[in-house]
C-alpha positions in Angstrom: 30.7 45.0 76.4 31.5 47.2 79.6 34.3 47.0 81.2 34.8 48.6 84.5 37.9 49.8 86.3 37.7 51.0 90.1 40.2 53.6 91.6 40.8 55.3 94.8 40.6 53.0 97.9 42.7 52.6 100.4 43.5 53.1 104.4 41.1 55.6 106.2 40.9 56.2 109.8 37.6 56.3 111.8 35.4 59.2 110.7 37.8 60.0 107.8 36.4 60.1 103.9 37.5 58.4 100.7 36.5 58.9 97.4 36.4 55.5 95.2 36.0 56.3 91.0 35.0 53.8 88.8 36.0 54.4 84.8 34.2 52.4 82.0 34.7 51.6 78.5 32.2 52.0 75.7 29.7 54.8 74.3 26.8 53.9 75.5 28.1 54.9 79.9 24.8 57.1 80.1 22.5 54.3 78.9 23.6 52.2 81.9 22.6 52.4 85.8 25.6 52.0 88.0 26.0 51.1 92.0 28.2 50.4 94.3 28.4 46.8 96.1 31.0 45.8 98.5 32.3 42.5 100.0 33.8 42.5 103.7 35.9 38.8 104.5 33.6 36.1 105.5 30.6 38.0 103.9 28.3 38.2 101.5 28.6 41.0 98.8 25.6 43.5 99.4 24.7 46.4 97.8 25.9 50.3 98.7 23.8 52.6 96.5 22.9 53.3 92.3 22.6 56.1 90.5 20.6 56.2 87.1 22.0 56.3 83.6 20.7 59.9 83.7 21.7 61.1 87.2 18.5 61.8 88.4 17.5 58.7 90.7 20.1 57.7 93.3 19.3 55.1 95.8 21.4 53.9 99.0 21.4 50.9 101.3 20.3 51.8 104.8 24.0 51.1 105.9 25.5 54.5 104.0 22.2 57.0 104.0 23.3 60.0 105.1 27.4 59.0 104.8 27.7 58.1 101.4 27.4 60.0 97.7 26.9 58.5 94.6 27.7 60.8 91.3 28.4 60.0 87.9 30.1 62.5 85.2 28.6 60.6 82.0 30.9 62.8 79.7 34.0 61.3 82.1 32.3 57.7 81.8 33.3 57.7 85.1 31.4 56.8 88.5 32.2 58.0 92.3 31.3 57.0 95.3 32.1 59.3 98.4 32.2 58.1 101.5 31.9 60.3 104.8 32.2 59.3 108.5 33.7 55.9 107.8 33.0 53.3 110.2 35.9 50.0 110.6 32.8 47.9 109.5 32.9 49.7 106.1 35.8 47.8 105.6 35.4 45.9 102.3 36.3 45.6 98.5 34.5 47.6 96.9 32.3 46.7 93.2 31.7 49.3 90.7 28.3 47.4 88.7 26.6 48.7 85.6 23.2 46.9 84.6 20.4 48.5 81.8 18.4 49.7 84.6 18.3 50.2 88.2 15.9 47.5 88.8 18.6 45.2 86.7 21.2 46.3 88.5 19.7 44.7 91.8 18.3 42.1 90.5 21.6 40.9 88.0 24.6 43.0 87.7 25.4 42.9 83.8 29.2 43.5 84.7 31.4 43.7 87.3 34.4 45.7 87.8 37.5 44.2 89.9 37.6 45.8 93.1 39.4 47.9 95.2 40.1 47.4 98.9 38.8 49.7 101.6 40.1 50.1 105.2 38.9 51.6 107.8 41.0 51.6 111.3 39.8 51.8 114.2 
């Protein structure tokens, strides 16, 4: 069992950054892949980017390429996502995941963390 606890969001302006963390439980943190997903009101949740259990492959939706950074500090157990030139339509909760593999993790997300709200104004 994982269990996943997001940190760090909150109210941005336009073209500002944030830094969301995401801290899990267990030994086995390194052995997992973790992303990023996010839900904005009346939509569906979609995924951001991953990052593999070893660091080495990362992989971003088209909508943050080139804006947003995803890192993970296995002796930390702890994932980040950093988020540059924030658009309003960024605006979302935002879901640390962790599946057995990348390919898991967009296929199925093993577990879910339970969100924290990002705002971008305008």
């Amino acid at each position: 069992q994982v269990q996943l606890v997001e940190s760090g969001g909150g109210l941005v302006q336009a073209g500002g950054s944030l830094r969301v963390s995401c801290a899990a439980s267990g030994r086995t943190f390194s052995s997992y892949a973790m992303g990023w997903f996010r839900q904005a009101p009346g939509k569906e949740r979609e995924f951001v980017a991953l990052i593999s259990g070893g660091g080495g492959n990362r992989y971003y939706a088209d909508s943050g390429k080139g804006r947003f950074t995803i890192s993970r500090d296995n002796a930390k157990n702890t994932v980040y996502l950093r988020m540059d030139s924030l658009k309003p339509e960024d605006t979302a909760v935002y879901y640390c995941a962790a599946s057995p593999s990348s390919a898991s993790l967009l296929r199925d997300v093993r577990y879910w963390g339970q969100g924290t709200q990002v705002t971008v104004s305008s």
